[in-house]
N, C-alpha and C positions, 0 to 999 in steps of 0.2 A: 033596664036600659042604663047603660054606665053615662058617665062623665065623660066628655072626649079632651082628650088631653088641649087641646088646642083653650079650653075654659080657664084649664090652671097653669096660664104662662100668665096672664096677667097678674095673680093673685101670690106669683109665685118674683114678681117684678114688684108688686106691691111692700111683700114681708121682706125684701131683701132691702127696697129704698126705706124704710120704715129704722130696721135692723142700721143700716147706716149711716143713717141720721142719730138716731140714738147711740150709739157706737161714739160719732161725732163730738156729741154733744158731752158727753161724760167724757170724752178725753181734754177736751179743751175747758172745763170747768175743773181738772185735775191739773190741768197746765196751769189754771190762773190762781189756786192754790198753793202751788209748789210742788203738787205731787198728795198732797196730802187730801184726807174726804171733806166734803163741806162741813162747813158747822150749820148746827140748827138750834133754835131756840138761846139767841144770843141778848145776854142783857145790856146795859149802859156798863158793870163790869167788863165784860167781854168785850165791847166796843174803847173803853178806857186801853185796856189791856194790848190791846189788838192796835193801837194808835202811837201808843209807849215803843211796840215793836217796832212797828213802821219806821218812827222815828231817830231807834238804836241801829237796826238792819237795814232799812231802805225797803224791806217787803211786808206787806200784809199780814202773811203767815210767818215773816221769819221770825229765830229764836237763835238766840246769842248764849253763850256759857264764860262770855267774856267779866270778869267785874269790874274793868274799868269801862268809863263809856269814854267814846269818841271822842273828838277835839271837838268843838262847836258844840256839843249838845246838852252843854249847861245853859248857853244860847238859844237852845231850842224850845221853846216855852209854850206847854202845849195849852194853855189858858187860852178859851177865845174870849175877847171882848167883844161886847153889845154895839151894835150901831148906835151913833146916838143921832136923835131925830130933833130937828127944832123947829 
């Protein structure tokens, strides 16, 4: 006795909202990268690095090939200070 097709509309609704959501989700994680793949396994380097950028570019992932920097960003001091507490 077969399957009757009427079983695999739901399951065939399932893999397409499934497929679409995941579709979704990697493009808009592609978007908030620049276009570029995620990083994985990122150190306090990487996060230094990635900070520096932000700061030269204005984006996360951006990268410059410029050597001078910017007006202001000798002013930009990427040091945090400690709260202090009394």
């Amino acid at each position: 006795m077969g399957v009757p097709f009427e079983a695999l509309i739901p399951y065939g609704i399932m893999v397409a909202m499934f497929g679409i959501s995941g579709a979704g989700l990697s493009k808009i994680r592609s978007m908030q990268n620049g276009g570029k793949p995620a990083r994985h396994s990122i150190d306090q380097w990487d996060r230094q690095m990635m900070d520096r950028d932000r700061r030269l570019t204005g984006f996360l992932r951006g990268q410059t090939d410029i050597a001078d920097a910017p007006v202001g960003f000798e002013l930009n001091n990427p040091w945090r200070l400690e709260k202090r507490f009394y």
